[in-house]
ZAKOL-972521 format. One record per residue: x, y, z of N, C-alpha, C in turn; residue number from 0. Coordinates in steps of 0.05 Angstrom, whole numbers, plus 5000, padded with zeros to 4 digits. Layout:
BEGIN
{n.x->X, n.y->Y, n.z->Z, ca.x->X, ca.y->Y, ca.z->Z, c.x->X, c.y->Y, c.z->Z, n->NUM}
...
//
This chain:
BEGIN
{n.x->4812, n.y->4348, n.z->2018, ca.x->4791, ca.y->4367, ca.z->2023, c.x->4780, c.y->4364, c.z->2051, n->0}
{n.x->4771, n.y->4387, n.z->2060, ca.x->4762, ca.y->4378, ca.z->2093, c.x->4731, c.y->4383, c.z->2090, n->1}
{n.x->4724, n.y->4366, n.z->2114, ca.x->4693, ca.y->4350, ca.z->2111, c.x->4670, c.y->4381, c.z->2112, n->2}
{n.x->4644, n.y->4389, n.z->2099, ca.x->4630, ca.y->4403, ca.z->2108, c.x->4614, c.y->4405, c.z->2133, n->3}
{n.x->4614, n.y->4424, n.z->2141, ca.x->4607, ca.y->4432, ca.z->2180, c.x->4581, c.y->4443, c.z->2170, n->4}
{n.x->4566, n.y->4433, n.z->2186, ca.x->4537, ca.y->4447, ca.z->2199, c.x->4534, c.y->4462, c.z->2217, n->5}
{n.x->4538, n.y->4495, n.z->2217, ca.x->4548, ca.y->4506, ca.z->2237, c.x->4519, c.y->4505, c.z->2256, n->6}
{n.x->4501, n.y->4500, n.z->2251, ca.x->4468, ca.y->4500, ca.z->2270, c.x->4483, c.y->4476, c.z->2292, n->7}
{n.x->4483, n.y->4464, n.z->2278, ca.x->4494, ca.y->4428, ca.z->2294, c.x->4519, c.y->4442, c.z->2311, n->8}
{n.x->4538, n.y->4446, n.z->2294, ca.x->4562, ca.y->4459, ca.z->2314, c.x->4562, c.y->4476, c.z->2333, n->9}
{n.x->4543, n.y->4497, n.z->2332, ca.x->4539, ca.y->4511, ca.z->2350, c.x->4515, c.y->4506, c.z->2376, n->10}
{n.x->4495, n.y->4487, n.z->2365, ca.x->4485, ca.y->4467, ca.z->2396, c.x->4504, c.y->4458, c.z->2406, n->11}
{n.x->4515, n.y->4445, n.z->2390, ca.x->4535, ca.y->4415, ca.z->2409, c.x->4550, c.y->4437, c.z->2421, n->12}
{n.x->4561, n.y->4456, n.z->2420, ca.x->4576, ca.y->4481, ca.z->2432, c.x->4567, c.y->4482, c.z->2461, n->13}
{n.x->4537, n.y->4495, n.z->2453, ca.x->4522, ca.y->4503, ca.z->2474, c.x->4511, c.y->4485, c.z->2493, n->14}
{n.x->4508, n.y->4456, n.z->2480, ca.x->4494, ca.y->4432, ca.z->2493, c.x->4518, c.y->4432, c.z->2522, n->15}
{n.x->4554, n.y->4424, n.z->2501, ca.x->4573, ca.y->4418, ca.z->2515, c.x->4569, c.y->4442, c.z->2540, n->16}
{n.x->4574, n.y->4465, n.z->2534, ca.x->4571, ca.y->4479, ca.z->2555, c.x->4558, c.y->4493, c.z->2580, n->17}
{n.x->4530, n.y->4479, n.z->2578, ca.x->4506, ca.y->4479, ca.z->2595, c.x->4512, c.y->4456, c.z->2610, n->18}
{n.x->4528, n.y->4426, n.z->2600, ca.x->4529, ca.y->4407, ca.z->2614, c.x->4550, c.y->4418, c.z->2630, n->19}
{n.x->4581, n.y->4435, n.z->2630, ca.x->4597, ca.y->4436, ca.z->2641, c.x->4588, c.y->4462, c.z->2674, n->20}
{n.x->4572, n.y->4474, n.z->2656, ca.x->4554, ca.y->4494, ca.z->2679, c.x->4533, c.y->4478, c.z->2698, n->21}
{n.x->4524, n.y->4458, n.z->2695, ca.x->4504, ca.y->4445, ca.z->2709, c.x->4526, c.y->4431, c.z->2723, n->22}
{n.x->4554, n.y->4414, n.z->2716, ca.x->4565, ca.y->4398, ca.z->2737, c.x->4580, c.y->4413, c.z->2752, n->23}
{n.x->4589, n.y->4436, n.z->2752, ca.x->4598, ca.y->4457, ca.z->2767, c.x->4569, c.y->4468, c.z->2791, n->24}
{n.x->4552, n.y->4463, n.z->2787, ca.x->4532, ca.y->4472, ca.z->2801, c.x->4526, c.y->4453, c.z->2819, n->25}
{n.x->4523, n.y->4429, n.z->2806, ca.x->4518, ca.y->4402, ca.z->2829, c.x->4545, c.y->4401, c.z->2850, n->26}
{n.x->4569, n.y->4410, n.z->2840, ca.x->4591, ca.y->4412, ca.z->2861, c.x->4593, c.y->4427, c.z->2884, n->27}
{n.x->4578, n.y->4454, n.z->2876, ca.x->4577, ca.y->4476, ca.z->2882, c.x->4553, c.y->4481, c.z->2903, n->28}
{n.x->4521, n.y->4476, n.z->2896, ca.x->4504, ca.y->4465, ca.z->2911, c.x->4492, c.y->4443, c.z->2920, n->29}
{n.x->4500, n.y->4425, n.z->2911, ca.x->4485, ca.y->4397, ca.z->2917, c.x->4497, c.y->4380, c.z->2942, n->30}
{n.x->4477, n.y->4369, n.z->2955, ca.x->4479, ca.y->4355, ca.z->2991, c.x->4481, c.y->4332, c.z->2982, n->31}
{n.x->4490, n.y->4321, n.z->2988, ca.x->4484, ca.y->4281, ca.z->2994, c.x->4463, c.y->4277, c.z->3008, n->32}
{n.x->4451, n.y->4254, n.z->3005, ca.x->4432, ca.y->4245, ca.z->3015, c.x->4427, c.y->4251, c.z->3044, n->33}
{n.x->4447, n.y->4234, n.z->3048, ca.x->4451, ca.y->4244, ca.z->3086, c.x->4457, c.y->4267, c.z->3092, n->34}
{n.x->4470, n.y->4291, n.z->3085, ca.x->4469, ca.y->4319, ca.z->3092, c.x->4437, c.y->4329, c.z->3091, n->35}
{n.x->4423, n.y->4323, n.z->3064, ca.x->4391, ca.y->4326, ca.z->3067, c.x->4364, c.y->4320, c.z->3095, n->36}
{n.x->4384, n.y->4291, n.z->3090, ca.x->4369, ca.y->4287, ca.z->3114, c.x->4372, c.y->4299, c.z->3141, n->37}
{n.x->4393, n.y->4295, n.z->3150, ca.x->4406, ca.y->4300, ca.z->3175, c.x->4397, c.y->4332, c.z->3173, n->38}
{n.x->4398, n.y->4346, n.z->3152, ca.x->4386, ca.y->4380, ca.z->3160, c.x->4355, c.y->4377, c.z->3170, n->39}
{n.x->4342, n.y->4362, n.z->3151, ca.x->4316, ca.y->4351, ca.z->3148, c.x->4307, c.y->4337, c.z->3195, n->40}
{n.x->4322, n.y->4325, n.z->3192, ca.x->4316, ca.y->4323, ca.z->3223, c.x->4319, c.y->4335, c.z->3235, n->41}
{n.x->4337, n.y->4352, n.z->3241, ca.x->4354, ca.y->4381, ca.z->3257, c.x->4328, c.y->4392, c.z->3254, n->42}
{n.x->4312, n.y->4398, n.z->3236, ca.x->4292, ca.y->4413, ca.z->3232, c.x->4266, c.y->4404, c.z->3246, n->43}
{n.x->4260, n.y->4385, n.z->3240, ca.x->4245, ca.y->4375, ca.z->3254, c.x->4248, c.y->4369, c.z->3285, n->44}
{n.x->4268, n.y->4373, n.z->3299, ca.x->4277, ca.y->4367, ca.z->3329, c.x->4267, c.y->4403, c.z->3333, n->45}
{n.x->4275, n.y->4416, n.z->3312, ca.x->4277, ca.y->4445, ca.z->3329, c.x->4243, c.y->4459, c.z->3334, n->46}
{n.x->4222, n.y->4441, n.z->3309, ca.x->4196, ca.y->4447, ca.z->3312, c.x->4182, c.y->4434, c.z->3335, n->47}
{n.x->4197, n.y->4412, n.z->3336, ca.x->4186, ca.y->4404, ca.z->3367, c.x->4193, c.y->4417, c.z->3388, n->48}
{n.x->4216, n.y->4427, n.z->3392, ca.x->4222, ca.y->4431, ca.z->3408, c.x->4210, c.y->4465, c.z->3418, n->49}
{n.x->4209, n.y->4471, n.z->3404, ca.x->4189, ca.y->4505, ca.z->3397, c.x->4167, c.y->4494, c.z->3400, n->50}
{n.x->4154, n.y->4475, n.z->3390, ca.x->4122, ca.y->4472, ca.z->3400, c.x->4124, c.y->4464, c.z->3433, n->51}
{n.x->4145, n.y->4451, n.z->3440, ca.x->4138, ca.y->4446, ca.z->3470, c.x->4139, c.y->4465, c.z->3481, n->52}
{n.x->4156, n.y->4484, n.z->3481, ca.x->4163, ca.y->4520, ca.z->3496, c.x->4141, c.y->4536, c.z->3496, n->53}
{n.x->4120, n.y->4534, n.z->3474, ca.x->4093, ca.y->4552, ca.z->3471, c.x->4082, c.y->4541, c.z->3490, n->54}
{n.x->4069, n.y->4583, n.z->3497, ca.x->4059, ca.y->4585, ca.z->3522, c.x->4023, c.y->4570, c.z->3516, n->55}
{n.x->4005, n.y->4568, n.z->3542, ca.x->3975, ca.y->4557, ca.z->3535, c.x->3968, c.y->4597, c.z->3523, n->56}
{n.x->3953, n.y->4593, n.z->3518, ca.x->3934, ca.y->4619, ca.z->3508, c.x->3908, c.y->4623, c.z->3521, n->57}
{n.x->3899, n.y->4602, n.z->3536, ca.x->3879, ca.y->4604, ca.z->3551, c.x->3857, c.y->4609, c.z->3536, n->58}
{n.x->3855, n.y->4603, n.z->3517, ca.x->3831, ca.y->4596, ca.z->3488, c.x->3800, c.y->4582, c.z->3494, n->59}
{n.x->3806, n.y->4555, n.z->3504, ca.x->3798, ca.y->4547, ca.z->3520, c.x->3784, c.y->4548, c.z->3544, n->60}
{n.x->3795, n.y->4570, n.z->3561, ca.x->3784, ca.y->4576, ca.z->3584, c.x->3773, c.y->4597, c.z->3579, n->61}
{n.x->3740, n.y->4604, n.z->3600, ca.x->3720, ca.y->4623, ca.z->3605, c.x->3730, c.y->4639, c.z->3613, n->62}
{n.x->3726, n.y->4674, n.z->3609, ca.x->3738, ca.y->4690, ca.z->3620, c.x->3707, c.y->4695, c.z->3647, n->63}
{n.x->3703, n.y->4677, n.z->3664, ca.x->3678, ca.y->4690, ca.z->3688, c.x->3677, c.y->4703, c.z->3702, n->64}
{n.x->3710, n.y->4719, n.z->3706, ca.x->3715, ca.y->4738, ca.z->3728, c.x->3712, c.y->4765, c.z->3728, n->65}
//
């Protein structure tokens, strides 16, 4: 005789299995290494400096007395 199936049970473990196979397809798909994170992460930060040094003064500061 063959064993009785819980199809509730059978059909998570279905769906469990197949959310896990969609999530490691996704970490392949989008996921950085550490160092790609970072290294974007600095690139970024070089380019805000470097844009803050280029801004012009606004003359905020200064009296308009003329």
């Amino acid at each position: 005789m063959s064993n009785v199936v819980n199809l509730n049970k059978f059909r998570k473990k279905q769906a469990r299995k197949s959310r896990e196979k969609q999530a490691e397809q996704n970490r392949i798909e989008h996921g950085r290494t550490k160092a790609e994170k970072d290294a974007a992460r600095a690139e970024n930060e070089r380019a805000a400096r470097e844009l803050e040094a280029k801004k012009r003064e606004t003359g905020e500061n200064q009296t308009d007395d003329q």
